[in-house]
ZAKOL-61338 format. One record per atom (N, C-alpha, C): y, z, x. Coordinates in pm, whole numbers, padded with zeros to 5 digits, always signed. Each point is the difference from the previous one (the first is absolute). Layout:
<rs>
YZX
...
</rs>
This chain:
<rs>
+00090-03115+01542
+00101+00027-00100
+00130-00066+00048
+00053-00064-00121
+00125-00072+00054
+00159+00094+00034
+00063-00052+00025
+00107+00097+00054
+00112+00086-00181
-00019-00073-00035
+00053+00003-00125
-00083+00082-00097
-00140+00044-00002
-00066+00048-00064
+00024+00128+00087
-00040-00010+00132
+00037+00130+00055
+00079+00083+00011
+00159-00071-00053
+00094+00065-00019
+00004+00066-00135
-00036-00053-00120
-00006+00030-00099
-00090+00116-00026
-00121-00020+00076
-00080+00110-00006
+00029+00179+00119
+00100-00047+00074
+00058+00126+00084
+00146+00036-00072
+00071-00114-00034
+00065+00045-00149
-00038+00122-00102
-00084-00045-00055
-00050+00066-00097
-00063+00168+00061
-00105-00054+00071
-00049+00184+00105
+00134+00072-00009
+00159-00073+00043
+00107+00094+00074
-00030+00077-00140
+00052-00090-00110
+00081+00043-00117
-00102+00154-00027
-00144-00077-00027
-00074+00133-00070
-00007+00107+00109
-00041-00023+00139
+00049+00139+00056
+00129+00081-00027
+00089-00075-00008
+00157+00026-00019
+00007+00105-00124
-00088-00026-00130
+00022+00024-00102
-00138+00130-00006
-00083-00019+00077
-00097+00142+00019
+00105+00078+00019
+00055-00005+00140
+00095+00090+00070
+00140+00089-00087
+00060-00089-00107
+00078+00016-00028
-00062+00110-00149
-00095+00023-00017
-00058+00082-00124
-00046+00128+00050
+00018+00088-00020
+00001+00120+00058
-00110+00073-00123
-00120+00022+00017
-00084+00047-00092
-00102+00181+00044
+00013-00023+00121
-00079+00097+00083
+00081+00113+00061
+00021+00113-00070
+00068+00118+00006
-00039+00065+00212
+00097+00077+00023
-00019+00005+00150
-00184+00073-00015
-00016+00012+00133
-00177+00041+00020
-00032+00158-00035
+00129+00039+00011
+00005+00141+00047
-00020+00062-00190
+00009-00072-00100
+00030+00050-00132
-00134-00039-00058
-00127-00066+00062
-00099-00023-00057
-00088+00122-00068
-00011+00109+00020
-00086+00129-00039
+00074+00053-00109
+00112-00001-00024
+00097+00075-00070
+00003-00136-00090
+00051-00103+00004
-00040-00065-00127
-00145-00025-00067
-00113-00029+00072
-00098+00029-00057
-00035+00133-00111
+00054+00100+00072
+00007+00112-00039
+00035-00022-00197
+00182-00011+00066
+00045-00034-00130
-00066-00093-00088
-00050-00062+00011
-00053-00134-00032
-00120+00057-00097
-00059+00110+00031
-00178+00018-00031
+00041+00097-00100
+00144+00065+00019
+00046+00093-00117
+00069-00036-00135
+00056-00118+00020
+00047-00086-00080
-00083-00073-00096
-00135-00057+00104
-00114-00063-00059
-00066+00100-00108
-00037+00104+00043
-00050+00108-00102
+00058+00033-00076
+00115-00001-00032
+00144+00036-00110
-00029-00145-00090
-00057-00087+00029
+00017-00123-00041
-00123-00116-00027
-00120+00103+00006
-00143-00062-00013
+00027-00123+00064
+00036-00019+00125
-00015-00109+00074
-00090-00004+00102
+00009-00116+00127
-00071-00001+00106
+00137-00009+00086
-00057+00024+00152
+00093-00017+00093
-00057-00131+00052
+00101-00072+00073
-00095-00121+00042
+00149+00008+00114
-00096-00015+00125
+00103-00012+00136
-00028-00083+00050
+00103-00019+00055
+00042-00183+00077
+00043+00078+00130
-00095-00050+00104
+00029+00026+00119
+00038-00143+00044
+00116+00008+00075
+00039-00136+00111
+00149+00037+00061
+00074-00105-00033
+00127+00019+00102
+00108-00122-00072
+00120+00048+00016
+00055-00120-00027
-00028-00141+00076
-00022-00024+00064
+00003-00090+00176
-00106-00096-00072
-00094+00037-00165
-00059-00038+00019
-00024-00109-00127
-00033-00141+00029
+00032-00072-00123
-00102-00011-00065
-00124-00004+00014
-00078+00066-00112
-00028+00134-00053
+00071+00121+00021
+00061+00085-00069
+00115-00055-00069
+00085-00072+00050
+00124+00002-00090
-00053-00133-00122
-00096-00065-00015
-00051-00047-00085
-00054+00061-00082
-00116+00093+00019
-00035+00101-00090
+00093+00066-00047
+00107+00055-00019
+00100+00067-00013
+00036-00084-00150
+00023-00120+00090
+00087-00103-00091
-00106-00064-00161
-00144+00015+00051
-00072-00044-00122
-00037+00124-00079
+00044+00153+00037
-00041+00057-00061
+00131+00061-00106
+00114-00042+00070
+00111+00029-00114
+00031-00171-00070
-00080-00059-00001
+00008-00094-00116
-00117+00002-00131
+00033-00056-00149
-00094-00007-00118
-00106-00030+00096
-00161+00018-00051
+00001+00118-00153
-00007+00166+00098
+00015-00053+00196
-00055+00117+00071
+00117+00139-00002
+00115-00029-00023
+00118+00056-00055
-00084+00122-00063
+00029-00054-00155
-00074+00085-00036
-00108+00065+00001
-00128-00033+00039
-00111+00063+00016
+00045+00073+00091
+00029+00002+00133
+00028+00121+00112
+00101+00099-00062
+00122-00008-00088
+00073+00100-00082
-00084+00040-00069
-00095-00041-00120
-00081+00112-00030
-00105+00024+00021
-00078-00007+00098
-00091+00064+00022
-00007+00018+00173
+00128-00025+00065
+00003+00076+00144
+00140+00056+00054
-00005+00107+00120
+00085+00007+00068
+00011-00052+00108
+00082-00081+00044
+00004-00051+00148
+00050+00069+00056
-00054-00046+00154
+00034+00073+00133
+00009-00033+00088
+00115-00051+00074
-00003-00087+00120
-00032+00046+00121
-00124+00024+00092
+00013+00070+00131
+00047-00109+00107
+00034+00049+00076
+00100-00068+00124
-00111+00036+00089
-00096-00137+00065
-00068+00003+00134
+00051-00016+00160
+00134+00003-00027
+00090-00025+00142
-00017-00148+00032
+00095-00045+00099
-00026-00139+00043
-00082-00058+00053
-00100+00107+00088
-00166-00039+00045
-00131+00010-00078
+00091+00064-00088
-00172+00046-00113
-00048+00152+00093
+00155+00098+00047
-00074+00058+00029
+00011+00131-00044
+00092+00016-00118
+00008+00117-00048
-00056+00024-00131
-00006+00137-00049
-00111+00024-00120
-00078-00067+00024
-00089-00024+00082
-00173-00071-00029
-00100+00165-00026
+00088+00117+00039
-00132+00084-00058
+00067+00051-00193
+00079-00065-00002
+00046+00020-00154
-00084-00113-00064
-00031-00091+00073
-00045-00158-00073
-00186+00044+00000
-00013+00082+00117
-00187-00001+00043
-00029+00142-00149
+00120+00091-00038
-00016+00082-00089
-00062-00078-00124
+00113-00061-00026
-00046-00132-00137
-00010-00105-00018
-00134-00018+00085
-00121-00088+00015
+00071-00159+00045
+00135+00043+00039
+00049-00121+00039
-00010-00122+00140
-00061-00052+00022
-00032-00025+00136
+00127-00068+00058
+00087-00011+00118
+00092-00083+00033
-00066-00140+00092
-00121+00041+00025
-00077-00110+00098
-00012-00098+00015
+00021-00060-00151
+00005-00135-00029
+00145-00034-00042
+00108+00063+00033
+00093-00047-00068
+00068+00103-00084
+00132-00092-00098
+00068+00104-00089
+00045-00121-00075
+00023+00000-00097
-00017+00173-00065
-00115-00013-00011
+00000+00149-00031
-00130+00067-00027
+00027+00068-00090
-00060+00033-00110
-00004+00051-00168
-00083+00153+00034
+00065+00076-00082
-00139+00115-00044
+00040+00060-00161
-00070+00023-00024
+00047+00040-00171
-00106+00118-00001
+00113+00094-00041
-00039+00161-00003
+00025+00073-00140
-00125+00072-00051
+00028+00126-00130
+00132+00068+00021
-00012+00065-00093
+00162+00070+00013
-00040+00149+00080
-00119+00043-00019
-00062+00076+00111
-00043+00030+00151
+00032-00150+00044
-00006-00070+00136
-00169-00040+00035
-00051-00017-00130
-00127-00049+00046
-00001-00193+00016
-00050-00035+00067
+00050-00138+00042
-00128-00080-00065
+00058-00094-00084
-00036-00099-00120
-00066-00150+00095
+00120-00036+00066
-00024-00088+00096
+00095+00006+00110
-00074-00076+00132
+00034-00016+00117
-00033-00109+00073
+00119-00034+00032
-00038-00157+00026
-00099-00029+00173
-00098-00076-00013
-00016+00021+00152
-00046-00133+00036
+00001-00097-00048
-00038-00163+00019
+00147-00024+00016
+00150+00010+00002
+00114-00093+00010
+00047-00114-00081
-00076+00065-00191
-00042-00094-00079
+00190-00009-00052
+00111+00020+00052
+00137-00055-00017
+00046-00032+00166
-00046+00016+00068
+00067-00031+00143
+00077-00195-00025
-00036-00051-00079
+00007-00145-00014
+00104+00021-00092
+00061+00062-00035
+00082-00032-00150
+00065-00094-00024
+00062-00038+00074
+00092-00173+00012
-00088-00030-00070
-00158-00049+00010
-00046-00144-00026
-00094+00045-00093
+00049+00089-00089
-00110+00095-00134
+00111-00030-00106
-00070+00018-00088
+00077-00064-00140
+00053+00167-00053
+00090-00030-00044
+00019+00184-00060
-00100+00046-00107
-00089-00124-00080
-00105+00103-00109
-00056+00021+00092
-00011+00010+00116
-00116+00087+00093
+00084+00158+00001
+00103-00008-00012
+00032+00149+00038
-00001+00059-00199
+00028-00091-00108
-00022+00039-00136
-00169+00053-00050
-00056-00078+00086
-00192+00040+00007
-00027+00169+00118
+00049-00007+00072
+00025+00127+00084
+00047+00111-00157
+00117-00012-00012
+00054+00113-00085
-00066+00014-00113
-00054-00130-00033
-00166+00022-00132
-00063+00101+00024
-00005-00052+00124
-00170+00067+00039
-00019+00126+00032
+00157+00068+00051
-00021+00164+00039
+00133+00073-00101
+00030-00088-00073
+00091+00150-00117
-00091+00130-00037
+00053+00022-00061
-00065+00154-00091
-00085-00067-00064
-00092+00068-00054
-00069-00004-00091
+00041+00056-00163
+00050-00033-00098
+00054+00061-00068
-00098+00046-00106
</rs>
């Protein structure tokens, strides 16, 4: 690699780490049970699903998912037919993993990691292949085919 490409390309890494860092999406660790909580009561007030996002800010394919899921058409589909929930895995991946092993979430391969839950807390899906650990290099209808695939049933 030439010197000029390499700069351009450690350029670019600064910026998007820079800009993970600077988005604050993942509530502290300590509020994960209590928003779920809220979350599953809200959902039932609201014939929804819960769908939790376990990761961390630190992390840029979380902060991608984040970013393709508050854009058209995934915007809307997650407003009506989910509640989000951001759990905070700490900076090692090492907190809430028995909140994540509850709903079917595996951290093993990565994060995020998805689980989408009834408003009853019976768990719909759980991710355990690391099928978003890549998000950078996934197109966002992958996350519009996700929210297809586990809304409500109406």
């Amino acid at each position: 690699m030439n010197m000029k490409r390499f700069l351009a390309v450690a350029t670019l890494f600064a910026a998007t780490a820079a800009f993970a860092q600077a988005r604050h999406i993942y509530p502290p660790v300590s509020a994960a049970n209590a928003d779920i909580a809220t979350a599953l009561t809200k959902a039932k007030a609201e014939h929804k699903r819960v769908l939790i996002d376990f990761g961390g800010d630190w992390c840029g394919d979380c902060q991608v998912l984040d970013i393709y899921m508050h854009q058209p058409p995934n915007d809307a589909l997650l407003n009506q037919n989910y509640v989000l929930v951001h759990v905070n895995i700490g900076d090692h991946m090492e907190e809430n993993v028995a909140v994540a092993e509850k709903y079917g979430a595996s951290l093993h391969r990565g994060v995020p990691a998805l689980a989408v839950v009834n408003p009853d807390g019976k768990v719909v899906f759980g991710q355990k292949n690391g099928e978003f650990e890549a998000m950078r290099k996934m197109d966002p209808k992958s996350v519009t085919a996700f929210l297809e695939q586990w809304k409500p049933k109406k």
